[in-house]
gemmi code that builds the backbone of each chain (N, CA, C; Angstrom):
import gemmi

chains = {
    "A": [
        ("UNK", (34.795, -11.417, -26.886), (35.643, -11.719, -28.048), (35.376, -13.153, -28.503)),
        ("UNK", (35.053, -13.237, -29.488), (34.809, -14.719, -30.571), (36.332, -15.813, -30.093)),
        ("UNK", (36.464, -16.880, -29.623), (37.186, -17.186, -29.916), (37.112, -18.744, -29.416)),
        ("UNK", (37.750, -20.190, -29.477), (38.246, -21.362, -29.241), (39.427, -21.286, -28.473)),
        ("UNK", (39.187, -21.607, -27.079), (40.080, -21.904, -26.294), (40.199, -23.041, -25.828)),
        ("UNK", (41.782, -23.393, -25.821), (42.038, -24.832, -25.632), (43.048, -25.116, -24.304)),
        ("UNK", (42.915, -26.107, -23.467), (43.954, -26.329, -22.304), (43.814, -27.758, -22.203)),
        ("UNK", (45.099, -28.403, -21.781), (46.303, -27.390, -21.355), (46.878, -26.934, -22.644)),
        ("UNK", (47.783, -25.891, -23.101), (48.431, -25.409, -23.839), (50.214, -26.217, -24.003)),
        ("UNK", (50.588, -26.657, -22.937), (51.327, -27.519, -23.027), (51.564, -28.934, -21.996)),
        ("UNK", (51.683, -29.923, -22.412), (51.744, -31.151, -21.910), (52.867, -32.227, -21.827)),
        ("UNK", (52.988, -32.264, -20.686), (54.111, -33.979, -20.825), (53.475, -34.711, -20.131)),
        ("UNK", (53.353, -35.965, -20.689), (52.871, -37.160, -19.842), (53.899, -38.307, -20.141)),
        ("UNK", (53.426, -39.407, -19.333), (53.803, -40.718, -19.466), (53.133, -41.732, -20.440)),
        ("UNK", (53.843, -42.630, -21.107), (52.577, -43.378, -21.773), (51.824, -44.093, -21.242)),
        ("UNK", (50.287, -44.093, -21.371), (49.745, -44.871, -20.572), (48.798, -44.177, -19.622)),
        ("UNK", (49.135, -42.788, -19.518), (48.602, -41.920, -18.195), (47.275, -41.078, -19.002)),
        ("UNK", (46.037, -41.657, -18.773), (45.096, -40.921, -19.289), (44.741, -39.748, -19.309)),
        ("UNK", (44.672, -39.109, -20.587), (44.496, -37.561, -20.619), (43.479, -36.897, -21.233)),
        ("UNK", (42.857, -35.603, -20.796), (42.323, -34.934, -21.357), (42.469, -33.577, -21.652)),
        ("UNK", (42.193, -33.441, -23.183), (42.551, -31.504, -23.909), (40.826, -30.983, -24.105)),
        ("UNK", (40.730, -29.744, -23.168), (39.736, -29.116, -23.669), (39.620, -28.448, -24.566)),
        ("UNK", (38.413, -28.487, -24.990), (38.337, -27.446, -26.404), (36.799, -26.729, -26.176)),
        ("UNK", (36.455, -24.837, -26.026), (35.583, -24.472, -25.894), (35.419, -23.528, -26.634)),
        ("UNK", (34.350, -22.979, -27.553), (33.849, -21.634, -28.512), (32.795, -20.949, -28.172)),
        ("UNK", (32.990, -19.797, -28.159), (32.051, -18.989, -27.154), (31.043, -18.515, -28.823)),
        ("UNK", (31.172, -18.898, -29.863), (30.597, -18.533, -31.223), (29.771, -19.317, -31.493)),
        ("UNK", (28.747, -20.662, -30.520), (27.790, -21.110, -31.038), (27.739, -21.878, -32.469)),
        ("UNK", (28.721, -22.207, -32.673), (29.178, -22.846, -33.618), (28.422, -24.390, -33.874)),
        ("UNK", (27.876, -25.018, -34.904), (27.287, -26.299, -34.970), (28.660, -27.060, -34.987)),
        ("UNK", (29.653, -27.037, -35.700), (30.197, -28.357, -35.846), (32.297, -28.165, -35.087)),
        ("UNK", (32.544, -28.776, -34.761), (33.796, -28.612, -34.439), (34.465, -29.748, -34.338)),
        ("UNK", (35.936, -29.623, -34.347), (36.625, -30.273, -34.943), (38.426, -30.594, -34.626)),
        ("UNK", (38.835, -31.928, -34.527), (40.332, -31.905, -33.693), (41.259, -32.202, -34.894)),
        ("UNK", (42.358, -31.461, -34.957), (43.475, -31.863, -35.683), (45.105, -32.563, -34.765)),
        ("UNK", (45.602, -33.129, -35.647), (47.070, -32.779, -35.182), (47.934, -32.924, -36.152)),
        ("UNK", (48.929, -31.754, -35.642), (49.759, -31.192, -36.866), (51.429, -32.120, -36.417)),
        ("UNK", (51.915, -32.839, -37.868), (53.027, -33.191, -37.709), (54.028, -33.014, -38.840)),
        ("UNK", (55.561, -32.851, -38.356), (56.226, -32.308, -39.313), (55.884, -32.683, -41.121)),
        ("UNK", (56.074, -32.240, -41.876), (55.849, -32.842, -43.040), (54.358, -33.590, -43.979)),
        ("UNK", (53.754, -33.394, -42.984), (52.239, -34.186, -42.882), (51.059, -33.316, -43.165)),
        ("UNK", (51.205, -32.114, -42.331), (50.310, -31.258, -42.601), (48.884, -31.052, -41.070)),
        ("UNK", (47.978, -31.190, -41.323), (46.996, -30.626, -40.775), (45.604, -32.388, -40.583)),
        ("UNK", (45.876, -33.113, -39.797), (45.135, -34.302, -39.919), (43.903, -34.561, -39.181)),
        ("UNK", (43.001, -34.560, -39.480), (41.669, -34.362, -39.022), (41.557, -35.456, -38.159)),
        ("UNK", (41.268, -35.522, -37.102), (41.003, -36.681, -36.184), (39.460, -37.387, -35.555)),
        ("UNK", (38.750, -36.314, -35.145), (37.290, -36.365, -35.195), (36.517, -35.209, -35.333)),
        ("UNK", (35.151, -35.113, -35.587), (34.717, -33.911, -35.932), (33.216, -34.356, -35.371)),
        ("UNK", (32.650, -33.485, -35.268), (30.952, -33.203, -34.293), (30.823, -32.148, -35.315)),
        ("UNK", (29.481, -32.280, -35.686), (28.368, -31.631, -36.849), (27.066, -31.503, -36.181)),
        ("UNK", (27.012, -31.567, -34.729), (26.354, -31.042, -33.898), (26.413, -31.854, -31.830)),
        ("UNK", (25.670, -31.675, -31.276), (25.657, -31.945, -30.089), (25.053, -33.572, -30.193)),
        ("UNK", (25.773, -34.170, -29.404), (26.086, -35.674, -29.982), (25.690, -36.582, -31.042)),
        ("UNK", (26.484, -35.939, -32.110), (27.027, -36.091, -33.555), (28.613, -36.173, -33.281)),
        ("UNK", (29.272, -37.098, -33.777), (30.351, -37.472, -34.238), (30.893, -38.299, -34.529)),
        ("UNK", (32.187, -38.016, -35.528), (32.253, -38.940, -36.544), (34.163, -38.871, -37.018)),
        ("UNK", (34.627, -39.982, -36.992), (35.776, -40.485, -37.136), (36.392, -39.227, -38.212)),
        ("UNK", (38.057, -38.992, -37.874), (38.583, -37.920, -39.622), (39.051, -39.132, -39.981)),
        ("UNK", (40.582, -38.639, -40.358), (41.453, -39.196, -41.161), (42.116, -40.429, -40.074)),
        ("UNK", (42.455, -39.820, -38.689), (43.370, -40.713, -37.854), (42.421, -40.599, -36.641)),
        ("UNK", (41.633, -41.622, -36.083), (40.821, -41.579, -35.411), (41.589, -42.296, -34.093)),
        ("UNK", (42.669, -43.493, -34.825), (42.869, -44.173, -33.607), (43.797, -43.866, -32.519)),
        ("UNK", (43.473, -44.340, -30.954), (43.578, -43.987, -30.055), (43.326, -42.638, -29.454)),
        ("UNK", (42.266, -42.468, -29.918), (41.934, -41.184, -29.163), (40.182, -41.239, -29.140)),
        ("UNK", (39.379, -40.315, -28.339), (37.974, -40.552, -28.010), (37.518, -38.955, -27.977)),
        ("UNK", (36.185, -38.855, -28.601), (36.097, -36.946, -28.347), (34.435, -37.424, -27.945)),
        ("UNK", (33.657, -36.572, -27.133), (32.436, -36.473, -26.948), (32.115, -34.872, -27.330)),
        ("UNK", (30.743, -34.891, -27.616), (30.182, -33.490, -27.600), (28.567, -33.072, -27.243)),
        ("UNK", (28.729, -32.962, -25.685), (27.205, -33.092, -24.829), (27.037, -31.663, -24.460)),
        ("UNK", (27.837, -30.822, -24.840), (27.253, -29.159, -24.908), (27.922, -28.895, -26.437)),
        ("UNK", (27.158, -27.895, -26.691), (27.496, -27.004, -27.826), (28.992, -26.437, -27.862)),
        ("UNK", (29.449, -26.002, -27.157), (30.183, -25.382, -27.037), (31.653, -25.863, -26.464)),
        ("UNK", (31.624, -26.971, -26.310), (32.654, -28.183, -25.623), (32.813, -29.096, -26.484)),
        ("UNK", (34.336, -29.222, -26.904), (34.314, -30.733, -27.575), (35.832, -31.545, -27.142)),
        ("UNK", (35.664, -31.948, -25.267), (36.904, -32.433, -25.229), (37.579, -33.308, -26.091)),
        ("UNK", (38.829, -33.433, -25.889), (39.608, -34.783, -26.702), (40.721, -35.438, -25.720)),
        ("UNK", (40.272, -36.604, -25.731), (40.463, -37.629, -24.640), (41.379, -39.171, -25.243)),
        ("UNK", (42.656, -39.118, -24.858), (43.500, -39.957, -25.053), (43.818, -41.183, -23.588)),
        ("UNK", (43.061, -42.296, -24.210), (42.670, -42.895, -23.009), (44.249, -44.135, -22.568)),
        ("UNK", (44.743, -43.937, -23.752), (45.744, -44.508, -22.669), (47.302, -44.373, -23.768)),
        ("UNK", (47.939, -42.879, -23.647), (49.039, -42.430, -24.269), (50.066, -43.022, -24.739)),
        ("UNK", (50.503, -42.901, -26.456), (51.556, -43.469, -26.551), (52.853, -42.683, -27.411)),
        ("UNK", (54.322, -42.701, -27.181), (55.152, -41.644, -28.262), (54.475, -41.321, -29.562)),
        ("UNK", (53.746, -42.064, -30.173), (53.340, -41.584, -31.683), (52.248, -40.941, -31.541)),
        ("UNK", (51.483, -40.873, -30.564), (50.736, -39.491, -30.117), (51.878, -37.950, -29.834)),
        ("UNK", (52.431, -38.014, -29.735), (53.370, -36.542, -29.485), (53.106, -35.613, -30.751)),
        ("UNK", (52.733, -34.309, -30.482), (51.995, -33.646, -31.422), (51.711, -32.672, -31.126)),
        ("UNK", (50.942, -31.044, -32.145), (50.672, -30.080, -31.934), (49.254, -30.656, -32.230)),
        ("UNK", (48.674, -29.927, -31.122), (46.694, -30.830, -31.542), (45.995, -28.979, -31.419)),
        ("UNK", (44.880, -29.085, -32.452), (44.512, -27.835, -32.915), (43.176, -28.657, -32.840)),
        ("UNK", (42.173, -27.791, -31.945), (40.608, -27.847, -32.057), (39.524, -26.478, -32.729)),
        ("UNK", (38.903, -26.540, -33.646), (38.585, -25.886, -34.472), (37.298, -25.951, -34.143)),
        ("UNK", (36.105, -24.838, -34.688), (34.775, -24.497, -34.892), (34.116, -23.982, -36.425)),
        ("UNK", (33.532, -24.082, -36.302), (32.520, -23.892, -37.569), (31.481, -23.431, -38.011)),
        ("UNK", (30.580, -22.391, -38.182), (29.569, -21.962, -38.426), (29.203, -22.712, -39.779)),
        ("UNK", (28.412, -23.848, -39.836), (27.698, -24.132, -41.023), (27.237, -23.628, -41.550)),
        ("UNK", (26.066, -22.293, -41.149), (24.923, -21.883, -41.860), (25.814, -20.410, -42.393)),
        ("UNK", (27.210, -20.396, -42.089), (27.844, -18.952, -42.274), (28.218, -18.780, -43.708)),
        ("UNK", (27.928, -19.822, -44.532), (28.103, -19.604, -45.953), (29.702, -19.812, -46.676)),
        ("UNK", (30.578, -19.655, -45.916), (32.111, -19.676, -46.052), (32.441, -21.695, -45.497)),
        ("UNK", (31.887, -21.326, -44.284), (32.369, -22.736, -43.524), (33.995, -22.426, -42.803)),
        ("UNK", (34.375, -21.194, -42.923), (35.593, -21.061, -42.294), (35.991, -21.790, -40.977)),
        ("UNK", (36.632, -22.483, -40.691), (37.061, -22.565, -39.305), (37.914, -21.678, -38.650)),
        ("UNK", (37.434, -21.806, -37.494), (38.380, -21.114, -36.428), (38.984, -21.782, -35.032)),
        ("UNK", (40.606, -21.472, -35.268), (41.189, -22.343, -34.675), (41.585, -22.306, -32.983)),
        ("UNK", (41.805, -23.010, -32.334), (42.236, -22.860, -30.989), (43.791, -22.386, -31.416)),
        ("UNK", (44.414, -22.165, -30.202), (45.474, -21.395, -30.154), (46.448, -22.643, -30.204)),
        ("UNK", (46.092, -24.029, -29.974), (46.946, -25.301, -30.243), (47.556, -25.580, -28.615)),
        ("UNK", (47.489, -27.484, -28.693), (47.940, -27.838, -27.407), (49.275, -29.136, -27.902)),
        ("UNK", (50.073, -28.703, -27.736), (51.557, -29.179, -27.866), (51.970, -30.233, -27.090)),
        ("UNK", (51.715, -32.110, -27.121), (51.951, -32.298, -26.133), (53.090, -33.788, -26.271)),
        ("UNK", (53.564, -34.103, -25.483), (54.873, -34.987, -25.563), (54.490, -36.091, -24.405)),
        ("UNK", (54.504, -37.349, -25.371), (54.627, -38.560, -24.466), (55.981, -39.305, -24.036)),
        ("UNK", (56.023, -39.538, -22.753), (57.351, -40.251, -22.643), (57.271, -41.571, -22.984)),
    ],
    "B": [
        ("UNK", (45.691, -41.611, -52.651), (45.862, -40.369, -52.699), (45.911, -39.077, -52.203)),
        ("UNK", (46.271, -38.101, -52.175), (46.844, -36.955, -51.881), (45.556, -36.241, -52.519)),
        ("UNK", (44.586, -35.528, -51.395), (43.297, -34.685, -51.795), (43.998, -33.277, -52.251)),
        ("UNK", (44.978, -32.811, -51.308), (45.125, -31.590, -51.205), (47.009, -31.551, -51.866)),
        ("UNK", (47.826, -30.926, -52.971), (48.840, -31.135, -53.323), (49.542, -30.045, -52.872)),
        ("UNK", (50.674, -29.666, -52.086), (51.603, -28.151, -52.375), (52.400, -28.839, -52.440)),
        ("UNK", (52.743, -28.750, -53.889), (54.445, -29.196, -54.225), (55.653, -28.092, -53.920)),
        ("UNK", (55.604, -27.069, -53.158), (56.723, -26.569, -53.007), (57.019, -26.527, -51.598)),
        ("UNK", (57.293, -27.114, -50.964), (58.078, -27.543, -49.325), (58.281, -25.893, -48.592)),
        ("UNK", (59.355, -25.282, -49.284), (59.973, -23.707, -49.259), (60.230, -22.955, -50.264)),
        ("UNK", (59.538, -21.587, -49.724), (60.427, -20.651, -50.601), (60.761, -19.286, -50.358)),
        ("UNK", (61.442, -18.987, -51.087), (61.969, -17.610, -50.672), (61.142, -16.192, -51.896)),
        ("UNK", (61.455, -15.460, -51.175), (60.942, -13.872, -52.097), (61.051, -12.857, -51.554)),
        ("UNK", (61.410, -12.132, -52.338), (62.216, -11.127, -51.901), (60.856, -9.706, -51.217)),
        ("UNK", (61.584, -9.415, -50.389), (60.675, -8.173, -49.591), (59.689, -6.796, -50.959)),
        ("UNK", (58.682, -7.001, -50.933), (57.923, -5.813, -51.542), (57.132, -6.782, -53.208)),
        ("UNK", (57.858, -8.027, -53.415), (57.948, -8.330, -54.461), (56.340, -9.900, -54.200)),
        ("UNK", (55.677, -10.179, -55.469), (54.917, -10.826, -55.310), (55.031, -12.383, -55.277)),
        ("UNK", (54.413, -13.147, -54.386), (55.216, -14.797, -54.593), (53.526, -15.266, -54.980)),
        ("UNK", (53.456, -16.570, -55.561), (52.665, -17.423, -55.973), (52.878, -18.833, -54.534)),
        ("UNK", (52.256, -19.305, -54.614), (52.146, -20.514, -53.638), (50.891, -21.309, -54.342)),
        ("UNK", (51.695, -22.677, -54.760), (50.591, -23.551, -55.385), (49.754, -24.672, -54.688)),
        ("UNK", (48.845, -24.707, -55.434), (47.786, -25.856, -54.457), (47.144, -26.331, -55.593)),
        ("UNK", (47.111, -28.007, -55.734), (46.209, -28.317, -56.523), (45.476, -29.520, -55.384)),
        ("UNK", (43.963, -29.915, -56.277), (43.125, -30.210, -55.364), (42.459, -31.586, -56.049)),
        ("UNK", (42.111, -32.544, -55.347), (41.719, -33.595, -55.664), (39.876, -34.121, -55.045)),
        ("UNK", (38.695, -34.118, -56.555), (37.285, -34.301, -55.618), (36.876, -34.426, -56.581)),
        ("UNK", (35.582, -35.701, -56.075), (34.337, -35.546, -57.337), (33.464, -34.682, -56.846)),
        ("UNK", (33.130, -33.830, -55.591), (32.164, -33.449, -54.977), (31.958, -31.937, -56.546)),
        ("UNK", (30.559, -31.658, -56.450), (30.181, -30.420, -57.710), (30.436, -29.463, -56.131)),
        ("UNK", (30.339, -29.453, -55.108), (30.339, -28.410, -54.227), (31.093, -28.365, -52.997)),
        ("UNK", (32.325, -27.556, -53.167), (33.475, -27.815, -52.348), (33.957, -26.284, -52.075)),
        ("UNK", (34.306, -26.194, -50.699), (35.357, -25.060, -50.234), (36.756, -25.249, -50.670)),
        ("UNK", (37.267, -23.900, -50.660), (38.839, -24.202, -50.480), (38.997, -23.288, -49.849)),
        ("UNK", (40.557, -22.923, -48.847), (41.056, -22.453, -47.710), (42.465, -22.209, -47.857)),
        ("UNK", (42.720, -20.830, -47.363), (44.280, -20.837, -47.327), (44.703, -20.098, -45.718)),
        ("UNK", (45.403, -20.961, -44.712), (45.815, -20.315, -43.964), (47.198, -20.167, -43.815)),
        ("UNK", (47.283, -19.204, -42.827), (49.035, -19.118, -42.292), (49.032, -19.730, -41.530)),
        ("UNK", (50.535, -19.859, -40.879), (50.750, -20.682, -39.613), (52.369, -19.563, -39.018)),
        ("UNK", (52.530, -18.571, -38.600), (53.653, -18.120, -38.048), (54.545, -19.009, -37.143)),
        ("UNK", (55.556, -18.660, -36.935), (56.607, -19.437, -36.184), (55.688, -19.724, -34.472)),
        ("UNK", (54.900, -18.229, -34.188), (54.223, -18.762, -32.781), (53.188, -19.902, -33.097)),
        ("UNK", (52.950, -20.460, -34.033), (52.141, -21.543, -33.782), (50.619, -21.518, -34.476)),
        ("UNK", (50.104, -20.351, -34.293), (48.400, -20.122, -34.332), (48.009, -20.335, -35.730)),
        ("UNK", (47.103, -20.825, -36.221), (46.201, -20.893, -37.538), (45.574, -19.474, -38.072)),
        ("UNK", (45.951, -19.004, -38.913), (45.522, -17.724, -39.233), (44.558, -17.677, -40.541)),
        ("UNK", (43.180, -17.498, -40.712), (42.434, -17.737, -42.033), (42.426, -17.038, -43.140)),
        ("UNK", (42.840, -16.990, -44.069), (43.527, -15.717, -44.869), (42.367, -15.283, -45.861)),
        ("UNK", (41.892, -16.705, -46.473), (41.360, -16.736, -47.820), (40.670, -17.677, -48.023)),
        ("UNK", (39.285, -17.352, -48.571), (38.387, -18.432, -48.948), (37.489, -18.509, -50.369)),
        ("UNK", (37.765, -19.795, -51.533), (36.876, -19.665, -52.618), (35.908, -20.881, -52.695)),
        ("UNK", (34.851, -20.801, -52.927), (33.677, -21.386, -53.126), (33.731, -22.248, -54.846)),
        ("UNK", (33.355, -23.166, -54.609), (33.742, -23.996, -56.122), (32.756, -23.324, -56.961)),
        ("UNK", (31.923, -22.569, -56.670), (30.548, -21.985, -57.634), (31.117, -20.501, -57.574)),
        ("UNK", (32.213, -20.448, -57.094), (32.226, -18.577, -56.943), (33.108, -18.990, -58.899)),
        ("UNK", (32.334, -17.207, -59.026), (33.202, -17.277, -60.319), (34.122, -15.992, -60.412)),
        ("UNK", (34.240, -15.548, -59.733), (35.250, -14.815, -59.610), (36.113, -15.182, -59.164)),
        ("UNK", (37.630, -14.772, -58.632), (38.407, -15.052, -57.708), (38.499, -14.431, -56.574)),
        ("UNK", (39.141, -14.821, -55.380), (38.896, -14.308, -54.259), (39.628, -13.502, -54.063)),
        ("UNK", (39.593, -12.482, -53.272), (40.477, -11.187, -52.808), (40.441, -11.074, -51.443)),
        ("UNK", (41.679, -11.196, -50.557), (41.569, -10.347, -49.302), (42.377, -9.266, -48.853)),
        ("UNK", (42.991, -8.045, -49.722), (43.666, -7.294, -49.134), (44.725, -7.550, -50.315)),
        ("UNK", (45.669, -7.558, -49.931), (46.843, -8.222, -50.338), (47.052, -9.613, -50.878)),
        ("UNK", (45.698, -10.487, -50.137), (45.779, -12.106, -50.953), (44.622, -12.231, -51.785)),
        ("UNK", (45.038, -12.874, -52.747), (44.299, -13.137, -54.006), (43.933, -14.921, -53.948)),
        ("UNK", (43.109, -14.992, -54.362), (43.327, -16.721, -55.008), (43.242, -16.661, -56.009)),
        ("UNK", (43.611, -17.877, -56.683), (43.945, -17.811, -58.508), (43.113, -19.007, -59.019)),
        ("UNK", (41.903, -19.398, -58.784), (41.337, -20.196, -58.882), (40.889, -20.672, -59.949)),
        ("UNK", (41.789, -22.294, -60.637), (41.245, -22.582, -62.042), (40.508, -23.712, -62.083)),
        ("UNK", (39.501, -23.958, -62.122), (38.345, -25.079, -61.706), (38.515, -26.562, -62.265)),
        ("UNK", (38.807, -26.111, -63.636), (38.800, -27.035, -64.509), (40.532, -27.806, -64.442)),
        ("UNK", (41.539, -27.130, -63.810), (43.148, -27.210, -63.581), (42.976, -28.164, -62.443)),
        ("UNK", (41.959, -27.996, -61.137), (41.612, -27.967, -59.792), (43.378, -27.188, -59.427)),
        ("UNK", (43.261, -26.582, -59.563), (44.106, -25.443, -58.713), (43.574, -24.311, -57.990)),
        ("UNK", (44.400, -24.118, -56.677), (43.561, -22.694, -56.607), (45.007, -22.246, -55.207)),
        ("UNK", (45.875, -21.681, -56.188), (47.243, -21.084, -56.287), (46.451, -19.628, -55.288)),
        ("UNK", (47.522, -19.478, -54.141), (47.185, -18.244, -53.712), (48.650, -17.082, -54.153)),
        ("UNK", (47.635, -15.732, -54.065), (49.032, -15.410, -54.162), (49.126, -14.209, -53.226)),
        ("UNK", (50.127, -13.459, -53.246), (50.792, -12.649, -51.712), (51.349, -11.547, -52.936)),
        ("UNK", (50.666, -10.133, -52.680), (51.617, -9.304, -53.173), (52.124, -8.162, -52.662)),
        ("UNK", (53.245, -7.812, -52.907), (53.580, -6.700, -52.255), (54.291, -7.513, -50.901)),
        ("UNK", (55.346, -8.500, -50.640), (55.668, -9.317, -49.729), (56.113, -8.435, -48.361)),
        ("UNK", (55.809, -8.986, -47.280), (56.158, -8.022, -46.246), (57.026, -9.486, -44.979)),
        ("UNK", (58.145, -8.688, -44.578), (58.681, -9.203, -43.165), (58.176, -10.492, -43.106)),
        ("UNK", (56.950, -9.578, -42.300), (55.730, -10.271, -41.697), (55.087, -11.297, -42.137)),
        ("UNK", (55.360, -11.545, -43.534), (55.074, -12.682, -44.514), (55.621, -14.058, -43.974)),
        ("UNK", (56.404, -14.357, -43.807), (57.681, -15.224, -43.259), (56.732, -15.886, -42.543)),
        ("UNK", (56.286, -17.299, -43.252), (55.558, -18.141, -42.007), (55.211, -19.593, -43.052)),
        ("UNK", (54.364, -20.361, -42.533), (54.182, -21.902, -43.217), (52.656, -21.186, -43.635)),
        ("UNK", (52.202, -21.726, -44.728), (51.101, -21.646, -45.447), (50.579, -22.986, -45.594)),
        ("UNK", (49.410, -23.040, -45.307), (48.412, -24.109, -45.708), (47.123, -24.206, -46.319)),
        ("UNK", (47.222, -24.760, -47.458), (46.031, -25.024, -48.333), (45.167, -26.265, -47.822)),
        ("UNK", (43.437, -25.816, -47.944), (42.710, -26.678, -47.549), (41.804, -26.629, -48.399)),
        ("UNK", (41.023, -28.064, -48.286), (39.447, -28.155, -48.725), (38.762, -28.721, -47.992)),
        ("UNK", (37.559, -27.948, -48.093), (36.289, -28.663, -47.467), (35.377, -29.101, -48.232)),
        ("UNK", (34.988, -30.837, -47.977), (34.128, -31.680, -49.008), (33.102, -31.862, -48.064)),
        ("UNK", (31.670, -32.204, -48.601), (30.605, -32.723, -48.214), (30.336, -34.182, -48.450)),
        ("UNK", (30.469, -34.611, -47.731), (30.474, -36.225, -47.784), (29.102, -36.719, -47.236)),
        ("UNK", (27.904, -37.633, -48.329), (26.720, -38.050, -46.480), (26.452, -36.904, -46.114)),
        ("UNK", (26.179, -35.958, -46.469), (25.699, -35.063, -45.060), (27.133, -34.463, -44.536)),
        ("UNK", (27.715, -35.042, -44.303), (29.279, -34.304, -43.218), (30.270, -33.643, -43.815)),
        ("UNK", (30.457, -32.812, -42.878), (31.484, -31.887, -43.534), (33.380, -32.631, -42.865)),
        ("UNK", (33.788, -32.280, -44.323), (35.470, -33.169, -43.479), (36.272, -32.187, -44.164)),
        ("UNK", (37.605, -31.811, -43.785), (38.434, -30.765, -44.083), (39.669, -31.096, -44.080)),
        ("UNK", (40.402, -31.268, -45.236), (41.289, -31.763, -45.782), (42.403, -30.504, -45.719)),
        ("UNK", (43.739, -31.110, -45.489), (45.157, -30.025, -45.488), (46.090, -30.938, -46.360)),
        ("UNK", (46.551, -30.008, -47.049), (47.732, -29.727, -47.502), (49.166, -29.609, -46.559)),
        ("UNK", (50.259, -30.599, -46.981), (51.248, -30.516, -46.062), (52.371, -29.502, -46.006)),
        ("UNK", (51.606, -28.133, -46.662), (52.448, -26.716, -46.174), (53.481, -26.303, -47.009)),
        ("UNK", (54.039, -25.196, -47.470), (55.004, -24.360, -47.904), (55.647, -23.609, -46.637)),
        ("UNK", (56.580, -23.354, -46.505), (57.193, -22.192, -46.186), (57.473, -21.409, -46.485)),
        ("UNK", (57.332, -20.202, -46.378), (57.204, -18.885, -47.312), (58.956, -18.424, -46.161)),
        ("UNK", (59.689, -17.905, -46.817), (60.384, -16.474, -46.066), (60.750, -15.155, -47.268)),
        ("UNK", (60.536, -14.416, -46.334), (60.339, -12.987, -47.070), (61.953, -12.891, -46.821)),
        ("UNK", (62.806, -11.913, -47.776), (63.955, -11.816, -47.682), (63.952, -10.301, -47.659)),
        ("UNK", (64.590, -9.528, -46.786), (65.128, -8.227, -46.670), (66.038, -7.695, -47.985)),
    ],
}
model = gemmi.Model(1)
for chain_id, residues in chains.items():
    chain = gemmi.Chain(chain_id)
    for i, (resn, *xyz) in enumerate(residues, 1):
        res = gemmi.Residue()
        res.name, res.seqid = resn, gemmi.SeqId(i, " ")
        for name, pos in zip(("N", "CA", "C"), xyz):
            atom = gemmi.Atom()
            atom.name, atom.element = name, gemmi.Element(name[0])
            atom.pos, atom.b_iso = gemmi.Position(*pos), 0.0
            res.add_atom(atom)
        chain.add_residue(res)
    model.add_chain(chain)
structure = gemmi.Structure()
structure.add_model(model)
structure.setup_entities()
């Protein structure tokens, strides 16, 4: 089954306590991509990979770090947590050459800083 | 500025009956996606609908339409025949080519509820 799976699915940390959210697509996808969703705000692009180490800052880049050294992996790594990180974070994929460019989304990782 | 506009926060419509949901769009790019997903109360991103800035038709998926006016930059989806199941946050997107890179812009959502 095609799909972006993401863990952990839910999170509490401390601020300060370094973390990492996986993000994996079994669809061979060139480019993928991290959001986080906040009330009223919408859908905010954070970093994005347009291939295997390619990447490149979104909209809200700061405090957070993503690598992408397999295809199919694009953790997202919050190196040292703070409350205005608290958020629904959505990692996405992409078929470039698919003509649409649709993304497809992870199932979302929900997570709360103290 | 605001790339991606939904000026309507919430709305309501009644069960069987058709709702509009607006989106207007902000780009100099000549070659741009646009995107409409759901978002249900469980959380997940659902991809509903997709128009191509060169498509000249409008898009169709079933039940969703896009209403795509190029020259307006709108591209209004619409829902007909409203079901239950309708009842969820909607989000309008675009995708621009920037350099080479692709970046994907949201819209900060409607709420749709379907009314019995």
């Amino acid at each position: 089954e095609a799909q972006v799976t993401q863990n952990p699915r839910y999170l509490i940390t401390v601020t300060g306590k370094k973390l990492t959210v996986t993000c994996s697509q079994n669809m061979n996808h060139e480019y993928m991509s991290w959001y986080r969703q906040d009330p009223g705000l919408g859908l905010r692009q954070i970093y994005y990979s347009m291939n295997v180490e390619v990447t490149d800052k979104g909209d809200v880049p700061e405090g957070y770090k993503v690598s992408r050294k397999e295809k199919r992996n694009f953790p997202l790594i919050l190196e040292s947590p703070s409350p205005n990180q608290t958020s629904l974070y959505f990692c996405a994929s992409t078929e470039l050459a698919g003509g649409t460019d649709t993304q497809y989304f992870g199932p979302g990782t929900r997570l709360t800083v103290l | 500025a605001q790339k991606i506009t939904q000026t309507q926060p919430g709305m309501f419509v009644q069960e069987k009956e058709a709702v509009t949901l607006d989106c207007t769009y902000d780009t100099s790019d000549q070659s741009y996606g646009l995107f409409w997903y759901k978002q249900p109360s469980s959380g997940e991103m659902i991809f509903l609908i997709y128009q191509g800035s060169y498509d000249e038709q409008n898009a169709t998926e079933g039940r969703y339409s896009l209403n795509f006016q190029k020259a307006r930059k709108s591209a209004n989806l619409v829902i007909s025949a409203s079901q239950l199941g309708d009842s969820a946050m909607y989000f309008c997107a675009m995708r621009e080519i920037t350099s080479g890179t692709y970046k994907y812009i949201f819209g900060t959502g409607t709420r749709l509820k379907v009314l019995a």
